[in-house]
C-alpha positions in Angstrom: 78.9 110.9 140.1 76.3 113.7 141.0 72.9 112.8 142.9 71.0 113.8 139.7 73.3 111.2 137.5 72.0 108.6 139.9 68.6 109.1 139.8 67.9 107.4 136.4 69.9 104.4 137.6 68.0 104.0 140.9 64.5 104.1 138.5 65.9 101.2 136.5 67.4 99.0 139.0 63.8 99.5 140.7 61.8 98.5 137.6 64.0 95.3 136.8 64.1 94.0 140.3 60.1 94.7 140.4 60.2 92.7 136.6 60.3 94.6 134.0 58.2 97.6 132.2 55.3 99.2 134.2 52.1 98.1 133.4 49.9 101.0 131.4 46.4 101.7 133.2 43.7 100.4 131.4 40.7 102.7 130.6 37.6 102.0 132.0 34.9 100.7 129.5 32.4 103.4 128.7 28.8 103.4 130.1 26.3 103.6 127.5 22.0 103.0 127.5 21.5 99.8 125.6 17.6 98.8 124.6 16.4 95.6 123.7 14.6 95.9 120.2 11.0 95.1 120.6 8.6 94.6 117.6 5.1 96.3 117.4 2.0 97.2 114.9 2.6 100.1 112.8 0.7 102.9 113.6 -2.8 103.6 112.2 -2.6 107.4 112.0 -0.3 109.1 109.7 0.7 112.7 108.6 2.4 113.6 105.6 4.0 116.8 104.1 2.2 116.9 100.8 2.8 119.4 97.3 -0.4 120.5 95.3 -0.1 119.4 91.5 -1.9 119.8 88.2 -4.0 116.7 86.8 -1.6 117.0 83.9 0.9 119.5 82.8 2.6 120.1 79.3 5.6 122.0 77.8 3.9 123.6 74.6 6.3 123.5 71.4 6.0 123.8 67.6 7.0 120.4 65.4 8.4 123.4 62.9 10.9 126.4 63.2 10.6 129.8 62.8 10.2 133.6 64.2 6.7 133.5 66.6 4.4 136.1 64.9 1.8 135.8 67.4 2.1 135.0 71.2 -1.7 136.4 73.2 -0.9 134.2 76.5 0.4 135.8 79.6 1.6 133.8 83.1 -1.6 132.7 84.6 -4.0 133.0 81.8 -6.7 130.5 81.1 -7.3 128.8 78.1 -9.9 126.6 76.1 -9.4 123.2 74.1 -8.4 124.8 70.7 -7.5 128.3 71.9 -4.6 130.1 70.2 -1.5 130.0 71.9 0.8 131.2 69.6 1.8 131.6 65.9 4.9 132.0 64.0 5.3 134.4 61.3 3.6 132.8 58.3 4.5 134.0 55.4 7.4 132.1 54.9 5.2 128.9 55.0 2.6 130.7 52.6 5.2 131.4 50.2 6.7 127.1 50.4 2.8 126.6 50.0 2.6 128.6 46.7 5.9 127.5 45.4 5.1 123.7 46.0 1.5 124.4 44.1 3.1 125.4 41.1 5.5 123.3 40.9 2.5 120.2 41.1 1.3 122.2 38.2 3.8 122.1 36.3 4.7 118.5 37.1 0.8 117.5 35.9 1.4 119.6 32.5 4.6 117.2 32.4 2.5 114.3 33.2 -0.3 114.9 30.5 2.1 115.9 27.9 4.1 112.5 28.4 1.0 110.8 28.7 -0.3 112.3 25.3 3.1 111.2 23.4 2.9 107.9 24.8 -0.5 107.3 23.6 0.3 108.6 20.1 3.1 105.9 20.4 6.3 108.9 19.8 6.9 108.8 24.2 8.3 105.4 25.8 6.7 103.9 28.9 9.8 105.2 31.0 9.5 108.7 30.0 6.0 108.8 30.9 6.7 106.4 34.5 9.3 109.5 35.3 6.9 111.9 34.7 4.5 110.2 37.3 7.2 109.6 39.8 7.5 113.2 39.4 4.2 114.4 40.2 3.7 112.1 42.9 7.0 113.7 44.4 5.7 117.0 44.1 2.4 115.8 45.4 4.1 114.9 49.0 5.9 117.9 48.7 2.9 120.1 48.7 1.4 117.8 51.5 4.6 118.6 53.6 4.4 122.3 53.2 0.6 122.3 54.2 1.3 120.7 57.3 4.3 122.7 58.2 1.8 125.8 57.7 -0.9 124.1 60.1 2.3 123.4 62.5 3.1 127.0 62.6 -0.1 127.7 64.7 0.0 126.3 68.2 -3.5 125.7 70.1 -4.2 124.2 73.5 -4.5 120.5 73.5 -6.8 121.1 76.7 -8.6 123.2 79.2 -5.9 124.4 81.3 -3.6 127.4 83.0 -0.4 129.0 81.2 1.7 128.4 84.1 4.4 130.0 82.9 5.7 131.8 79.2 9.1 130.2 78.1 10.4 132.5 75.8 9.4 136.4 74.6 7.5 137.3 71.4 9.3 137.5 68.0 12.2 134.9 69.1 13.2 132.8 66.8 12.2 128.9 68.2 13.7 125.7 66.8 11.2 122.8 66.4 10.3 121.0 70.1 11.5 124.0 71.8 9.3 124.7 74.8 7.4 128.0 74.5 4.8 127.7 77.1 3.6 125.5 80.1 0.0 124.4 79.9 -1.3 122.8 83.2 -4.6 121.3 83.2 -6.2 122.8 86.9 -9.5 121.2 86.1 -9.2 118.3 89.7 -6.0 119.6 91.6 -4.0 116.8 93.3 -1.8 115.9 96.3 1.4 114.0 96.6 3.1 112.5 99.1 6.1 110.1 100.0 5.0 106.8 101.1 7.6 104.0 102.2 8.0 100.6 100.2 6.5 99.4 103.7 3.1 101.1 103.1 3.2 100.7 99.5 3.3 96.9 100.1 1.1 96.9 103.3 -1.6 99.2 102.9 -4.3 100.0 99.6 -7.1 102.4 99.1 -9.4 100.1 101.2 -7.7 100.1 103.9 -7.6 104.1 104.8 -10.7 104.8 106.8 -9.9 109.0 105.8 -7.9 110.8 104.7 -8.1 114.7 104.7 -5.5 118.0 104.0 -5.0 121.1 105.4 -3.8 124.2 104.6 -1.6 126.8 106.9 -3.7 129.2 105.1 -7.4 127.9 105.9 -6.7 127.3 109.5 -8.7 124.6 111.2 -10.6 123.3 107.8 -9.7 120.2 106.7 -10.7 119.0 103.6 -11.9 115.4 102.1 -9.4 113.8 99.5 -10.2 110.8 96.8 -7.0 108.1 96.0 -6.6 108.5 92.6 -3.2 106.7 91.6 0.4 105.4 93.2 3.4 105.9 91.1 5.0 102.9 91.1 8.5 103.8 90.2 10.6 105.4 93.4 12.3 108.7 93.7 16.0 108.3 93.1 17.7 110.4 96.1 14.6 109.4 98.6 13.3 106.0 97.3 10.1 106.9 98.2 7.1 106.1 96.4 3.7 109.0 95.8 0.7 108.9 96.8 -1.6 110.8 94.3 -5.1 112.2 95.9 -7.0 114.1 94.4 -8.9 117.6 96.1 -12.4 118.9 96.2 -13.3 121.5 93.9 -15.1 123.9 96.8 -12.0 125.0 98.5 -12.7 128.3 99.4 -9.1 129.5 98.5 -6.9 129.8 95.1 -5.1 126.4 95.2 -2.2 126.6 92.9 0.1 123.7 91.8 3.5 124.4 93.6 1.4 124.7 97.6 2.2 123.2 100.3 -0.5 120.5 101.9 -0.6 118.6 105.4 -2.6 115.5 104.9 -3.5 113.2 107.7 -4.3 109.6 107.3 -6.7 107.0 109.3 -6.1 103.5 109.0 -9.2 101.0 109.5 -9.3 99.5 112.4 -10.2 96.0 110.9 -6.9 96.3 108.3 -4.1 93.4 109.4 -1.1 95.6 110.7 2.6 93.7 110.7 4.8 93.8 112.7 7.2 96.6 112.6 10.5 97.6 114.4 10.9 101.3 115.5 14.1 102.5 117.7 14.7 106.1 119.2 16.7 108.5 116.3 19.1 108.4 118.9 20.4 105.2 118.2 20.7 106.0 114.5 24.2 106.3 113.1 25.8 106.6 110.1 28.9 105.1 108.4 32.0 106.3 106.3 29.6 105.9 102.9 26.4 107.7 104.7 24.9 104.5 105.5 22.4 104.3 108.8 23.9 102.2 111.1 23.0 100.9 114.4 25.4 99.1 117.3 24.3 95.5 118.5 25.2 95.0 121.9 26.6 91.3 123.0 26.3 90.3 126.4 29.7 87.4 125.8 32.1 89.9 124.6 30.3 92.9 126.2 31.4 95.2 123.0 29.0 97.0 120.6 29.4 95.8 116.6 28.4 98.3 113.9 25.2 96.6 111.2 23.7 98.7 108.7 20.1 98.6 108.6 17.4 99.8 106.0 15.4 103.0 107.2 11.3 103.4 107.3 9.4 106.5 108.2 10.5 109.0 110.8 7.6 109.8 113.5 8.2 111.8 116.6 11.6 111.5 117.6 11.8 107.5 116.3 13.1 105.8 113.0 10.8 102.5 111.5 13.3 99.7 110.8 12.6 97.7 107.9 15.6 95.5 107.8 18.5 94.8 109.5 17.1 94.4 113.1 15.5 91.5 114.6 13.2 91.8 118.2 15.1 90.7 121.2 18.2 92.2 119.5 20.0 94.9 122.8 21.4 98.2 120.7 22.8 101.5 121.8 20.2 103.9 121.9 22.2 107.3 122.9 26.6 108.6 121.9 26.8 106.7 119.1 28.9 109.1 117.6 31.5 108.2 119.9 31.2 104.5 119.3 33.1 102.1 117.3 33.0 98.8 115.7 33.9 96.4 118.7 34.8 99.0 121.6 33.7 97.3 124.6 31.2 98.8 126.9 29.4 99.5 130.3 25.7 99.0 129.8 23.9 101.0 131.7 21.6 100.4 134.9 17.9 100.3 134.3 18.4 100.2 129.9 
């Protein structure tokens, strides 16, 4: 038997008379910062990305169909309550109008003509009730037609701005299709996002200012007035808006669609609650795209995974709103790398 032969043999004899298998290393368990989770007053100053919007705006369409005739508005023209917008070709609707007036003429010659036999006794009552139901008929008809020719003129339901022309002269529309976009430019307005926190925290009484500027009118700042809070949240942000409203001396063209930094002052006397905030650092997210944070516990020493519900972001930290409780240690940096359980090395000094 050759020297190489015996090699393997020697190994095994060695490793049963030591006891069996050799024991794999163990890894050592990874260092990471762990923070104890401290609760504090929200903040009392607050900036906000804002977007400039009309009072009210408004897709302009006719309740009738047809060919527009007459279209005068442009992109950016102004209009009056009552101005002409635009008209569809009319002559069709003039001709139902004529058609419908004779044929109530002729239904009242049928009418008095029933009405004279029946009073001479030759005509029975249901001849002459048909010959009303008739008339009447042709009455509502007429009625129709006439309205259909005043719905064939559109006219501006307010003061306003055509934002924007829909569709080109002498297209043929169908009845609610939008033709023009009236928005009403009268009080511009702000909006922002503001969390279910503030929403349920804060009201108008509360904000000692609250001011926006422009990247265009640098270093002005300009007064706003709360007008309203839509009370229904966005679906991919579920965020609620602020609506405020601007001053009308802004020494600029303000146009819906712009771009607005407001800044926020809350009164020093308003009752702030307690809130939660943790370096973005800490913040994970799961399989689904849930945030996630990971709990350290001193008696297993491992990290555990718990989804938690987000606030605002501010300069580098996230606002927990649930999930989280003060005195609660979590990772606060390589969360990425951790996992539900893994057992760690907590850091000197976090």
């Amino acid at each position: 038997m050759t020297l190489r032969a015996l090699l393997p043999l020697a190994v095994s004899l060695l490793v049963a008379a030591c006891g069996g298998e050799p024991e794999a290393m163990e890894r050592p368990a990874r260092p990471v910062p762990i923070q104890t989770v401290e609760a504090g007053g929200l903040q009392r100053s607050y900036e906000f990305v804002g977007r400039v919007e009309a009072r009210r705006a408004v897709d302009l369409s006719f309740q009738v169909g047809g060919q527009l005739g007459q279209f005068p508005v442009n992109d950016g023209t102004n209009v009056a309550e009552g101005d002409l917008v635009a008209q569809l070709d009319l002559e069709e609707f003039r001709r139902a109008e004529r058609e419908a007036n004779v044929q109530v003429q002729q239904a009242r010659a049928d009418l008095d003509r029933q009405q004279t036999l029946y009073d001479r006794g030759i005509a029975a009552a249901a001849a002459l009730e048909a010959a009303q139901t008739q008339y009447d008929l042709r009455i509502v008809e007429l009625e129709t037609v006439r309205q259909n020719l005043q719905r064939a003129t559109l006219r501006a339901p307010f003061d306003g701005l055509i934002s924007r022309v829909l569709v080109e002269n002498y297209t043929v529309v169908a009845p609610g299709q939008p033709v023009a976009r009236l928005q009403d430019v009268g009080e511009l307005r702000v909006s922002i996002p503001l969390s279910e926190d503030l929403v349920a925290t804060f009201s108008a009484e509360d904000l000692t200012s609250v001011e926006a500027s422009f990247n265009f009118l640098p270093d002005r700042r300009f007064q706003l007035e709360p007008r309203e809070l839509v009370s229904e949240p966005d679906s991919a942000s579920q965020t609620y808006r602020g609506i405020l409203a601007l001053p009308d001396n802004i020494p600029a063209n303000v146009l819906p669609g712009m771009t607005a930094t407001v800044y926020a002052e809350i009164s020093p006397n308003a009752e702030l609650p307690a809130a939660i905030t943790i370096p973005i650092t800490a913040l994970g997210y799961d399989a689904a795209g849930l945030p996630v944070v990971y709990v350290f516990e001193d008696d297993t020493s491992a990290v555990y995974r718990r989804i938690v519900e987000l606030g605002e972001f501010t300069e580098g930290h996230v606002r927990i709103t649930d999930g989280l409780e003060p005195g609660e240690r979590i990772a606060t940096a390589g969360v990425s790398a951790l996992q539900d359980g893994m057992v760690v090395r907590p850091l000197e000094g976090e």
